[in-house]
KESERO-609270 format. One record per residue: x, y, z of N, C-alpha, C, O in turn; residue in one letter. Coordinates in steps of 0.02 Angstrom, whole numbers. Layout:
<atoms>
ATOM    neast   nnorth      nup   caeast   canorth     caup    ceast   cnorth      cup    oeast   onorth      oup   resn
ATOM        X        Y        Z        X         Y        Z        X        Y        Z        X        Y        Z      A
...
</atoms>
This chain:
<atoms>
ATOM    neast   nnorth      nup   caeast   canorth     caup    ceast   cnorth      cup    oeast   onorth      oup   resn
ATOM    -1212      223      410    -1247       219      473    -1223      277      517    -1164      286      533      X
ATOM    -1254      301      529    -1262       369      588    -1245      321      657    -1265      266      674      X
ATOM    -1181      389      697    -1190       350      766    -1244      348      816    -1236      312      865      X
ATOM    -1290      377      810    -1367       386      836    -1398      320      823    -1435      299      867      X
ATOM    -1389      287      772    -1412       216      734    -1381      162      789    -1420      121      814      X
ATOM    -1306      163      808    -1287       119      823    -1313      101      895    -1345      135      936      X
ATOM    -1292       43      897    -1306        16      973    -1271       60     1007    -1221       83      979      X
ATOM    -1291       86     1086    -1280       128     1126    -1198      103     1149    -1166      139     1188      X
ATOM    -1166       37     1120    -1097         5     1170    -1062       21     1103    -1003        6     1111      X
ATOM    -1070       38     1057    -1039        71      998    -1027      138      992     -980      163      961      X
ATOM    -1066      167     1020    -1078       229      998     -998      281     1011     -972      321      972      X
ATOM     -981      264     1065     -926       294     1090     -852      271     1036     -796      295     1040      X
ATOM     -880      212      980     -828       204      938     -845      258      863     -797      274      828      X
ATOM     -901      276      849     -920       309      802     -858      361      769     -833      365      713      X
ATOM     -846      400      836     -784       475      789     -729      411      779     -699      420      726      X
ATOM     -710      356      808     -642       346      782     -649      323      711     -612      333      663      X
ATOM     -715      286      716     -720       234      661     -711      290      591     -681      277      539      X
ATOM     -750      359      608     -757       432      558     -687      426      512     -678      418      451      X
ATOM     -647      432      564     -588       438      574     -536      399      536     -489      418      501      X
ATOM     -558      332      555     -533       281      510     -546      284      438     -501      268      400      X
ATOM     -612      305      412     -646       304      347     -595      361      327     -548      333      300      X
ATOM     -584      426      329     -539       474      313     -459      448      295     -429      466      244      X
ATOM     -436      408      341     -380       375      352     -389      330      273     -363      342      218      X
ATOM     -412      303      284     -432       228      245     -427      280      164     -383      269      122      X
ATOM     -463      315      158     -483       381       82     -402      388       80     -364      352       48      X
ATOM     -388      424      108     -308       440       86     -271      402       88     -222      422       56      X
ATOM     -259      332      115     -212       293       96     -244      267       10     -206      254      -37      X
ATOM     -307      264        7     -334       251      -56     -278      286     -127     -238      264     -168      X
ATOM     -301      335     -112     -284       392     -142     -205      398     -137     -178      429     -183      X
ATOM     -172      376      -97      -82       366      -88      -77      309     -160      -53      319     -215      X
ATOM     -106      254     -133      -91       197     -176     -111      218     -233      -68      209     -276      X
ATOM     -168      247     -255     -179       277     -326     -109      299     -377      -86      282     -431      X
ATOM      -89      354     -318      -40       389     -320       28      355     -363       58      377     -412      X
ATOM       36      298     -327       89       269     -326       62      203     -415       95      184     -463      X
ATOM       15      194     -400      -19       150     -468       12      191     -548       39      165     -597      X
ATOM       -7      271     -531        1       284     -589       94      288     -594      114      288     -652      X
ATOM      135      291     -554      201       297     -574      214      199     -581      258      167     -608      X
ATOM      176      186     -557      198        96     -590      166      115     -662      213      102     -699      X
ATOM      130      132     -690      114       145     -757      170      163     -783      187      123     -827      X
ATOM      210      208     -774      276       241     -798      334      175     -769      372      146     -808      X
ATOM      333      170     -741      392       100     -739      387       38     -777      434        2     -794      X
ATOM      311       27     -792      308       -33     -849      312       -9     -927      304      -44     -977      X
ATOM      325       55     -923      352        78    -1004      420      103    -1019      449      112    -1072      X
ATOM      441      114     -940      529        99     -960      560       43     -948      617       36     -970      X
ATOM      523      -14     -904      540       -89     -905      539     -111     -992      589     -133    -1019      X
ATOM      490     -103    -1019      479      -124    -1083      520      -92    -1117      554     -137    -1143      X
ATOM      536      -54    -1132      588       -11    -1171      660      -38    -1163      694      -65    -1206      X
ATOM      676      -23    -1097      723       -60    -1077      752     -157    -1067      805     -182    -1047      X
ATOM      699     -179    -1088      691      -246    -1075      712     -290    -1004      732     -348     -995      X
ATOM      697     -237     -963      704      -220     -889      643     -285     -855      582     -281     -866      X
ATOM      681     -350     -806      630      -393     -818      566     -359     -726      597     -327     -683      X
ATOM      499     -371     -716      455      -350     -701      484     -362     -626      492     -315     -587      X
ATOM      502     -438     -605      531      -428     -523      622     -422     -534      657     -444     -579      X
ATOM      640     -385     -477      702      -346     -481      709     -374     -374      684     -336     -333      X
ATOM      730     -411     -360      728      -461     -308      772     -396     -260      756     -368     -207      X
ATOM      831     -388     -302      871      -334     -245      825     -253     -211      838     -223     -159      X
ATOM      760     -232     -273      742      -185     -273      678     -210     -203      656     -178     -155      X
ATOM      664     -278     -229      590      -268     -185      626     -266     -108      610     -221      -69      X
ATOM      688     -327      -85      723      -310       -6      749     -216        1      774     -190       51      X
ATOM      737     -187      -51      782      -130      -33      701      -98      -12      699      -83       48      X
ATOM      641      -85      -48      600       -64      -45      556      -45       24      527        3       50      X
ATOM      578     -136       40      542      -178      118      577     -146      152      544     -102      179      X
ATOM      644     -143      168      709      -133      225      662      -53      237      630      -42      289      X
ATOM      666       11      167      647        51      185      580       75      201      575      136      200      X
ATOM      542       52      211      473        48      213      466       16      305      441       54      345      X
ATOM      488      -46      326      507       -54      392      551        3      429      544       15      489      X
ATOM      598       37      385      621        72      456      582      142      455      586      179      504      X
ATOM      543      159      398      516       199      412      454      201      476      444      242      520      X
ATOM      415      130      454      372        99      504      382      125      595      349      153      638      X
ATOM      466       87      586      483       101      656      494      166      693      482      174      753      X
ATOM      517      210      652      523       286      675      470      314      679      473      363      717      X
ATOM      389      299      644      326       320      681      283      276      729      231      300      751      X
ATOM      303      216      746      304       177      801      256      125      765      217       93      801      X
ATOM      255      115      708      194        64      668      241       -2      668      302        2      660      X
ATOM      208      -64      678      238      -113      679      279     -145      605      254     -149      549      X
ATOM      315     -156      618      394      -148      547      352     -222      521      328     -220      464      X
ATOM      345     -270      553      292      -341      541      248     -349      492      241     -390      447      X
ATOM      208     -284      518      118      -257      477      158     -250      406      155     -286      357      X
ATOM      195     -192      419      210      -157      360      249     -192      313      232     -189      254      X
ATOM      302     -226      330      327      -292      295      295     -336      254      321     -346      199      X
ATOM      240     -368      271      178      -419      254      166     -379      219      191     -390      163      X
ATOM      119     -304      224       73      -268      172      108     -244      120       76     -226       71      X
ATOM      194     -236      118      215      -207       65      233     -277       29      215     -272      -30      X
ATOM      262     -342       41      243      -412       32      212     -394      -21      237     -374      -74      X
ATOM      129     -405       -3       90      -401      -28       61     -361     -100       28     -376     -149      X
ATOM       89     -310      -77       94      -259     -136      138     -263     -177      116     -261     -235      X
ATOM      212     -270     -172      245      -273     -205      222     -337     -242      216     -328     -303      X
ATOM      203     -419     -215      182      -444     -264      134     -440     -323      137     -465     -380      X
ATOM       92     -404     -295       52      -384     -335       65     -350     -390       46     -375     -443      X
ATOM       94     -294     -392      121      -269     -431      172     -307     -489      176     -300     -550      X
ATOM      190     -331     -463      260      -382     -506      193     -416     -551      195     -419     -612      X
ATOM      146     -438     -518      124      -484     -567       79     -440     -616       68     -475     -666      X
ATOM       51     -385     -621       28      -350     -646       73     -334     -705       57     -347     -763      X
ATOM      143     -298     -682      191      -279     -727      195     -347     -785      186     -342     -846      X
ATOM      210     -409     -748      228      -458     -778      182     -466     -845      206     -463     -902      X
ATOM      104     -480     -828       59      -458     -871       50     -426     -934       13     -438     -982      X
ATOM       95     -379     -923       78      -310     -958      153     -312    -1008      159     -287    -1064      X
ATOM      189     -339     -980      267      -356    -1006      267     -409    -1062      290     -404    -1119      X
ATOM      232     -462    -1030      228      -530    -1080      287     -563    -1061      303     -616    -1088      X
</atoms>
């Protein structure tokens, strides 16, 4: 949708929203990023008989991921929950793939 399309009380949100879509592509593309080196960690987990959650790794992961949060002023909270999130995800994926 073109901002010309939108309702006239929108319109003035159009460049951010641009903005956001760009934002949104490259974090895409981060996580991609990061997908294919979990590819490489579930073939030296396996090799190693290395088990898929590693409990000390995911608090070490979070701790650094929050204070990074905080030194660009993003809420340590958000980012906590979403890496949560991810990191579970991942574990269970690995787990999957581990047997």
């Amino acid at each position: 949708m073109m901002a010309r399309d939108l309702p006239e009380s929108e319109q003035a949100l159009a460049p951010f929203r641009a903005e956001i879509d760009v934002i949104d592509a490259a974090i895409v593309e981060l996580l991609a990023k990061r997908f294919e080196v979990v590819k490489h960690v579930i073939a030296v987990k396996r090799a190693e008989g290395i088990a898929a959650l590693l409990p000390e790794r995911v608090e070490d992961v979070v701790e650094k991921v929050m204070a990074e949060a905080e030194t660009r002023g993003v809420p340590p909270e958000l980012v906590e929950k979403l890496w949560r999130v991810l990191i579970a995800w991942v574990v269970a994926y690995e787990n999957e793939r581990l047997g």
